[in-house]
C-alpha positions as CSV (number, residue, x, y, z in Angstrom):
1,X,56.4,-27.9,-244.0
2,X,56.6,-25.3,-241.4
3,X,57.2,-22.0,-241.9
4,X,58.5,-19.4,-239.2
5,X,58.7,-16.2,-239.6
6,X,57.2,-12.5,-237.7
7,X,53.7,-10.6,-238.4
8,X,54.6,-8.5,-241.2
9,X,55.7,-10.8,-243.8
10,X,52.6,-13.7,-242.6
11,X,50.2,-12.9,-245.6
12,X,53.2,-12.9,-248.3
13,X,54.2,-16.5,-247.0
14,X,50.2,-18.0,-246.8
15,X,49.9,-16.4,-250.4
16,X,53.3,-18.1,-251.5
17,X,53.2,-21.3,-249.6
18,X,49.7,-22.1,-249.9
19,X,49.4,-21.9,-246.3
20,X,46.3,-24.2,-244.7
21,X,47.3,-23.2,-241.1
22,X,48.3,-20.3,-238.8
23,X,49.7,-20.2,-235.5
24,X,49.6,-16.4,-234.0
25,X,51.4,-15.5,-230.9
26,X,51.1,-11.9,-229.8
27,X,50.7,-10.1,-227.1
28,X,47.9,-8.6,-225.2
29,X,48.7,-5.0,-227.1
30,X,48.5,-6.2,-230.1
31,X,45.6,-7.0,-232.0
32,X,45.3,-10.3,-234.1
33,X,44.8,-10.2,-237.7
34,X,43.1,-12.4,-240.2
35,X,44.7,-13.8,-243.5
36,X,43.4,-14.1,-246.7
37,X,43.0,-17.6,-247.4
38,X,43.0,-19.0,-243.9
39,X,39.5,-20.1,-242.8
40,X,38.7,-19.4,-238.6
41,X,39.0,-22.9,-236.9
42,X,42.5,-23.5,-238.9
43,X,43.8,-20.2,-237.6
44,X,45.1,-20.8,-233.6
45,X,45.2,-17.4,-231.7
46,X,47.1,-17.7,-228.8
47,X,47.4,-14.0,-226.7
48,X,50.8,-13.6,-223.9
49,X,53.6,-11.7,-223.8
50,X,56.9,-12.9,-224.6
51,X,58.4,-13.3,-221.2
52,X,59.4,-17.2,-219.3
53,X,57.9,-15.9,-215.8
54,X,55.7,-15.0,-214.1
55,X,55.9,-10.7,-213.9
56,X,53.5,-7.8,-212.6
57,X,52.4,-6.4,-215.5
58,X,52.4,-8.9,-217.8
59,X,50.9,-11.9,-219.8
60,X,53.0,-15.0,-219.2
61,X,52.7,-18.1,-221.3
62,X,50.3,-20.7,-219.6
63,X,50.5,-24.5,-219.7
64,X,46.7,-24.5,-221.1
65,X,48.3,-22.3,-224.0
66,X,50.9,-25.9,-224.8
67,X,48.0,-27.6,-224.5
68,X,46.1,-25.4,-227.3
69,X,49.4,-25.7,-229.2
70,X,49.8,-29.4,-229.0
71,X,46.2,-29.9,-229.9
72,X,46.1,-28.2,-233.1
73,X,49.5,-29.4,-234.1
74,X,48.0,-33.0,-233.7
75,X,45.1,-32.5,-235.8
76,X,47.1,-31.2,-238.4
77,X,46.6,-33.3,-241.2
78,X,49.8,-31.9,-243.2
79,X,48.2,-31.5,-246.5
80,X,49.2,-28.0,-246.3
81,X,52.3,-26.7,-244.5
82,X,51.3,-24.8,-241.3
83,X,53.0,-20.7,-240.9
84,X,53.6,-20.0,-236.9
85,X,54.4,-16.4,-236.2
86,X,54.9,-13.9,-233.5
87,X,55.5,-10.1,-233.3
88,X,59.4,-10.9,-234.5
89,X,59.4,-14.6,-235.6
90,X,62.3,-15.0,-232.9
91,X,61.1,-16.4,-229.7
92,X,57.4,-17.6,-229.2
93,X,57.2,-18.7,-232.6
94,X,60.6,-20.8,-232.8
95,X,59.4,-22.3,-229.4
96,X,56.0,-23.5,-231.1
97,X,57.9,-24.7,-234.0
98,X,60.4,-26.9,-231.8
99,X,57.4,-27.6,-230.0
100,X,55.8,-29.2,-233.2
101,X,59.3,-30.6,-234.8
102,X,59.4,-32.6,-231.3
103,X,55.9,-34.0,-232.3
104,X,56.1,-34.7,-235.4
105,X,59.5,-36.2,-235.1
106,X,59.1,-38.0,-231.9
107,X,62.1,-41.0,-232.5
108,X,64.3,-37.9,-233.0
109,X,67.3,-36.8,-230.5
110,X,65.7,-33.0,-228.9
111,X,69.3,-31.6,-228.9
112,X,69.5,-32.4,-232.8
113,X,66.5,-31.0,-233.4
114,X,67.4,-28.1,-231.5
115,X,70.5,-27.8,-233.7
116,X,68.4,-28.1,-236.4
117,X,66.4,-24.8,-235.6
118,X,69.4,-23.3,-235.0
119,X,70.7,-23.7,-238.2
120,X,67.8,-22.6,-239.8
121,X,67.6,-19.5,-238.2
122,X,70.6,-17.9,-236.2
123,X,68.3,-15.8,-234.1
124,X,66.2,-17.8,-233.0
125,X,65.7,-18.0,-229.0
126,X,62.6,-19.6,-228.5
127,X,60.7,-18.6,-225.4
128,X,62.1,-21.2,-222.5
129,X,59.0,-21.2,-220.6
130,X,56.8,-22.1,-223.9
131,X,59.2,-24.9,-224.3
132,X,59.5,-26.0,-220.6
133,X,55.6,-26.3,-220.7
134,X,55.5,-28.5,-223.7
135,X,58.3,-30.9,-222.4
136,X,56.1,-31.4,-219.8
137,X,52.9,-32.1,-221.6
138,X,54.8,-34.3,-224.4
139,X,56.4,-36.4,-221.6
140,X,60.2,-35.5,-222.9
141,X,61.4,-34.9,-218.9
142,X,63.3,-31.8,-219.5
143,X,65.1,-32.9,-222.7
144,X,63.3,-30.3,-224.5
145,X,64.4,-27.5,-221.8
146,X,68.2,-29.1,-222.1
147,X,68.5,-28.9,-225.6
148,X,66.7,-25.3,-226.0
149,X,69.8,-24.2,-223.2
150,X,72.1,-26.1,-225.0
151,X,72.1,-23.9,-228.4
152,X,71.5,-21.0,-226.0
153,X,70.5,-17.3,-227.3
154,X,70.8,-16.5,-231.0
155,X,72.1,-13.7,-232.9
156,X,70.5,-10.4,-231.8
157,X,68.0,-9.4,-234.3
158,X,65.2,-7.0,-234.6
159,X,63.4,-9.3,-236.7
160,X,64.0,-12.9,-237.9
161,X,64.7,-13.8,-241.1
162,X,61.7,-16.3,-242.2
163,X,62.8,-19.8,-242.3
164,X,61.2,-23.3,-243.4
165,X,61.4,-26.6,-240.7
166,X,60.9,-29.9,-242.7
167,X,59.0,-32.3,-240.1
């Protein structure tokens, strides 16, 4: 199980879900946090803004941090579901978690599970350039990218609603 969601409901989900795994994705401004429960090397700390380009100023998403994604979703042994957050659970977290769902599910269709996420969660938009780096690295040749532009932008939010993917 993977669970999505923003920082301020992360330790409530680990303490409810039994969590083994977290995947953080903040920004340079804001601090990460440890959770109860969640031991250092199952706890992936990844540190960029949430923006797909390159911009003065700020902390783009790198292809070295797919790779640290894609690693650490691989040695996942899914004995315990894994929780992937950012600041609002609506864009570099639902990338990482398509990210994953294309992993773990790699017979599946990228535009259904696209949809999928979707469905889950109506806000989610995850972060194009996240996405465009792990199509690369998992040898999808832009199906990834199509499908994310194919459900296009979610609901406007100010924080997702947490929300579960089955891989």
């Amino acid at each position: 199980m993977i669970i999505v969601c923003g920082l301020n409901a992360v330790q409530d989900l680990v303490d409810k879900h039994s969590v083994g795994r977290v995947v953080s994705l903040l920004g340079p401004e804001t601090p990460h946090h440890t959770f109860k429960n969640i031991v250092a090397d199952q706890h992936l700390k990844l540190t960029f803004h949430d923006v797909v380009e390159m911009m003065d100023g700020f902390s783009a998403p790198r292809a070295t941090d797919a790779e640290k994604l894609i690693e650490f979703v691989e040695s996942w042994d899914r004995a315990n579901p894994m929780l992937i957050h950012c600041w609002a659970g609506i864009s570099r977290s639902t990338a990482s978690a398509y990210t994953a769902l294309c992993m773990l599910r790699p017979q599946a269709d990228e535009e259904e599970l696209a949809f999928e996420l979707r469905a889950a969660s109506p806000s989610a938009t995850p972060n194009r350039l996240i996405v465009s780096y792990a199509d690369a690295l998992l040898g999808r040749n832009g199906r990834m990218s199509r499908a994310i532009e194919k459900i296009g932008r979610g609901e406007s939010a100010y924080e997702g609603t947490p929300f579960i993917l089955r891989p």
